[in-house]
GUZA-848144 format. One record per residue (C-alpha): x, y, z. Coordinates in steps of 0.1 Angstrom, whole numbers, plus 2048, in hexadecimal, padded with zeros to 3 digits. Each point is the difference from the previous one (the first is absolute). Example, Ala and Ser with C-alpha at 12.3 -4.5 7.8 and 13.67 -1.06 7.14 Angstrom:
2
87B7D384E
80E8227F9
//
This chain:
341
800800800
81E815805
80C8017DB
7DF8057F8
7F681C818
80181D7EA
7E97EE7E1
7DE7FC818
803826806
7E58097E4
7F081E7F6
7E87E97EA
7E781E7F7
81C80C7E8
80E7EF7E2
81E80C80A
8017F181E
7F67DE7F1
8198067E9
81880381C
7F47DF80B
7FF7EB7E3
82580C7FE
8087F9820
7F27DD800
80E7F87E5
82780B807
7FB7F0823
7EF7DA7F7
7FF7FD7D9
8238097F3
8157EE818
7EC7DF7F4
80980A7DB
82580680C
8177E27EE
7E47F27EF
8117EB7E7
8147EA818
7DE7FE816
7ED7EE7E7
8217EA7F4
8017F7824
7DB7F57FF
8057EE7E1
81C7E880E
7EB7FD81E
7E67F17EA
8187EB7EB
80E7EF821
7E07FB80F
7FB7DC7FC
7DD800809
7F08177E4
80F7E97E5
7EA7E0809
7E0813800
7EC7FA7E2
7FC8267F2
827800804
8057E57E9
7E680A7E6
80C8277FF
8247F37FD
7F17DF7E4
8137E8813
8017DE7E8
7EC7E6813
80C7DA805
7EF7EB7E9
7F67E581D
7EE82480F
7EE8037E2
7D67FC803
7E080D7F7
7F7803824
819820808
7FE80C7DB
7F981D80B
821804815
8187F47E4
81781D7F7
7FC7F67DD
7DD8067FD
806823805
81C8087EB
7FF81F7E7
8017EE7DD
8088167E6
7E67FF7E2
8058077DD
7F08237F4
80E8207F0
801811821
8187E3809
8138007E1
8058227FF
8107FF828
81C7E97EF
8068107E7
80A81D80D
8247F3802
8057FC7DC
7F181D7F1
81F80E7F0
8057E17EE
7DE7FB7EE
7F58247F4
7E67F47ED
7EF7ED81B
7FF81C818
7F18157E3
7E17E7800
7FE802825
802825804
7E58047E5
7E87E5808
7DF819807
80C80F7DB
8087E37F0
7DB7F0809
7EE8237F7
80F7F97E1
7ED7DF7FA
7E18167FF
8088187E6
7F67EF7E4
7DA7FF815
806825802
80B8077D8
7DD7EF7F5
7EC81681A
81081F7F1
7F57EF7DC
7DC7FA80D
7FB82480F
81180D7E1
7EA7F47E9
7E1809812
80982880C
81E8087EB
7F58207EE
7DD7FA80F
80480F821
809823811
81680581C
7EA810812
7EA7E0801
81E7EB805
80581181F
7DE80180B
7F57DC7F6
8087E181E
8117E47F8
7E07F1811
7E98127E9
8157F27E5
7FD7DC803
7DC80680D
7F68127DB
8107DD7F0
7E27E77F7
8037E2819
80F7E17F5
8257F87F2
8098237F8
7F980C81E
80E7E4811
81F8077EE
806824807
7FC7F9824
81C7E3804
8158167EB
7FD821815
8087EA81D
81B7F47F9
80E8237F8
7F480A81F
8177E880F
81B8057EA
80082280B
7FB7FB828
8247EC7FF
8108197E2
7F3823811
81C7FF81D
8197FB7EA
7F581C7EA
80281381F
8237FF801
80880A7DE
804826804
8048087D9
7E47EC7F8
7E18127FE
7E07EB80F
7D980B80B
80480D821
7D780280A
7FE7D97FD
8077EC822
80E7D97FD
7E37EC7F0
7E98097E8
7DF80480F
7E77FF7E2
7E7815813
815819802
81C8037E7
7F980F7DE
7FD7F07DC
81F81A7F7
8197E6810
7F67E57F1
80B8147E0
8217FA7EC
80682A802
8228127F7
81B80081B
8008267FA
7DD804808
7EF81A819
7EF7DE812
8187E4804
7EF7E07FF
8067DF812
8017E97E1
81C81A7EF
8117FC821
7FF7DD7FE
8057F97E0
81E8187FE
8127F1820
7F77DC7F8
8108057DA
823810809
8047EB81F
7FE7E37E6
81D80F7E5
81580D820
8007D680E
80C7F87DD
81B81B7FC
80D7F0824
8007DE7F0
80F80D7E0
81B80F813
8007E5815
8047E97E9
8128147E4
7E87FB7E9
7F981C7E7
7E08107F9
7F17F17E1
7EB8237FD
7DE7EA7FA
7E8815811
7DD7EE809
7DE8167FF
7F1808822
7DC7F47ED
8137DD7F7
80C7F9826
7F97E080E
8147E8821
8117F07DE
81781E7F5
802812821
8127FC81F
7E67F881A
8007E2818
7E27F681B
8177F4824
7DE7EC80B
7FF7EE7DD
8238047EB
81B80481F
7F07EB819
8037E17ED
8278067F6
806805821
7F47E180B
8127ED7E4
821810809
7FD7F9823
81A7EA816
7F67EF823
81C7ED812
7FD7ED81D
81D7F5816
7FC7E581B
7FA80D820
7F88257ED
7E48117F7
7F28067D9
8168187F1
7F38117E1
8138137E6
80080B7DD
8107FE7E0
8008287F5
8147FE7E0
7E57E27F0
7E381180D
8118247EE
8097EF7E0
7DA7F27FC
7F2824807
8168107E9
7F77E27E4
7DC805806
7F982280B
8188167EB
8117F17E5
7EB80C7DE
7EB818811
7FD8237EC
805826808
7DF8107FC
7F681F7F4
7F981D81E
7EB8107DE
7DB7F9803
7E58087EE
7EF81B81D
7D7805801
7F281C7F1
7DF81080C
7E280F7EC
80A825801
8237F87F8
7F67ED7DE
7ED8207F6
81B818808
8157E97EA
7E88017E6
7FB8267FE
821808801
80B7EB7E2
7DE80D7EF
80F825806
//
């Protein structure tokens, strides 16, 4: 009570006095506990380690997966068998992605796949998105103000369609360019020369979100739209994954340039990691098991890089950032009266 005399002296209706207090407490009781605190918690360590009695308990043996005797082995303690509760490793990209962090400097190429895997399976829906651009081209291109554009709900859109397959096919198509864009909009976000729509949030709510950004417009327009966007990003991330393989590889550019209309998973780079990678993963995958051990599972990176260059890149084509933009109603006219004058 003596070293403590002076800390139960408190003024507590102040906060400085409780702040003198809270001080005081603490330089008198907690500080000196923290003092050496290193070789305090080694000493408690070895004072586990020799105490013979915590290592035949049963939660000893099974956080430390001790290797039971086989003449101990029995479906009666199953439960208390070290082994039963051993962390077993299983085979996923998350997992093979762990391991491979090691040898990233020798397989570019792999890590390329890996660090683009939400691109790489946008990609796979591009050629969904090229033939919704074709379908809402030939229905509003020239026939079809901005002003409406703007106005008019995706919702309202599909709605004004005549139920049955059309309908039915607009609808599958916008979603799936809804979610292309939920996964591609954060990574447009951190582009800062690329120009995006900036009044559109992370999915594309057809109740709210206009026709206009379903629209193929010009990247120089006064309304950036979502499928420009898209389409824009989708496209050079494509020829920028084939100028690192070219280089790569030292390949030269063969200069054959594909049409972004003409796009389909058979001439671009694009790769699903549920349906494409999964599978190579699991067929380039390596368990080991010693005697005594537990499953070891590793990976063979250079097979599993070779087979997604074969498949993946090798003859896939540069495409064209040049497409053929939408044109509205007024903007036909203008055209027409100024080539008339």
């Amino acid at each position: 009570r003596r070293k403590g005399e002076g800390v139960w002296n408190v003024e507590w209706k102040s906060t400085e006095g409780r702040t003198n207090w809270e001080n005081g407490f603490s330089r008198l009781y907690i500080q000196p506990l923290l003092q050496n605190l290193d070789d305090r918690l080694q000493q408690a360590s070895r004072l586990v380690d020799d105490d013979e009695r915590l290592s035949k308990t049963p939660i000893h043996r099974v956080l430390c997966e001790d290797t039971t005797p086989s003449d101990h082995l029995s479906l009666a303690n199953v439960i208390e068998l070290p082994e039963m509760w051993q962390y077993r490793p299983s085979v996923s990209l998350e997992h093979m992605s762990r391991c491979f962090v090691e040898h990233q400097a020798e397989h570019t190429m792999l890590k390329m796949f890996l660090d683009n895997a939400i691109i790489l399976s946008a990609m796979c829906q591009l050629s969904d998105i090229v033939h919704l651009i074709t379908l809402l081209r030939t229905r509003y291109h020239r026939n079809i103000d901005m002003t409406e554009a703007l106005t008019m709900k995706i919702a309202e859109f599909l709605k004004s369609l005549p139920e049955g397959p059309q309908r039915d096919k607009f609808d599958v198509l916008v979603k799936r360019f809804g979610s292309t864009w939920t996964n591609i909009r954060p990574l447009l976000l951190q582009q800062d020369n690329t120009r995006r729509p900036e009044d559109v949030g992370p999915t594309i709510d057809a109740q709210n979100i206009s026709l206009y950004h379903l629209l193929p417009m010009r990247e120089d327009a006064t309304v950036m739209s979502c499928m420009t966007a898209v389409v824009l990003f989708l496209v050079r991330k494509n020829n920028e994954l084939l100028d690192t393989y070219r280089r790569n590889a030292g390949i030269q550019d063969d200069g054959n340039i594909k049409s972004w209309t003409d796009v389909s998973t058979n001439n671009m780079v694009s790769c699903d990691p549920g349906r494409d990678l999964m599978p190579m993963v699991l067929s380039h995958c390596n368990y080991s098991l010693a005697i005594g051990g537990e499953t070891k599972v590793g990976y063979d990176f250079a097979a599993l890089e070779k087979q997604l260059v074969d498949r993946f890149l090798c003859g896939k084509r540069t495409i064209d950032e040049k497409f053929e933009t939408f044109q509205f109603r007024q903007e036909a006219r203008d055209v027409g009266m100024l080539s008339a004058l």
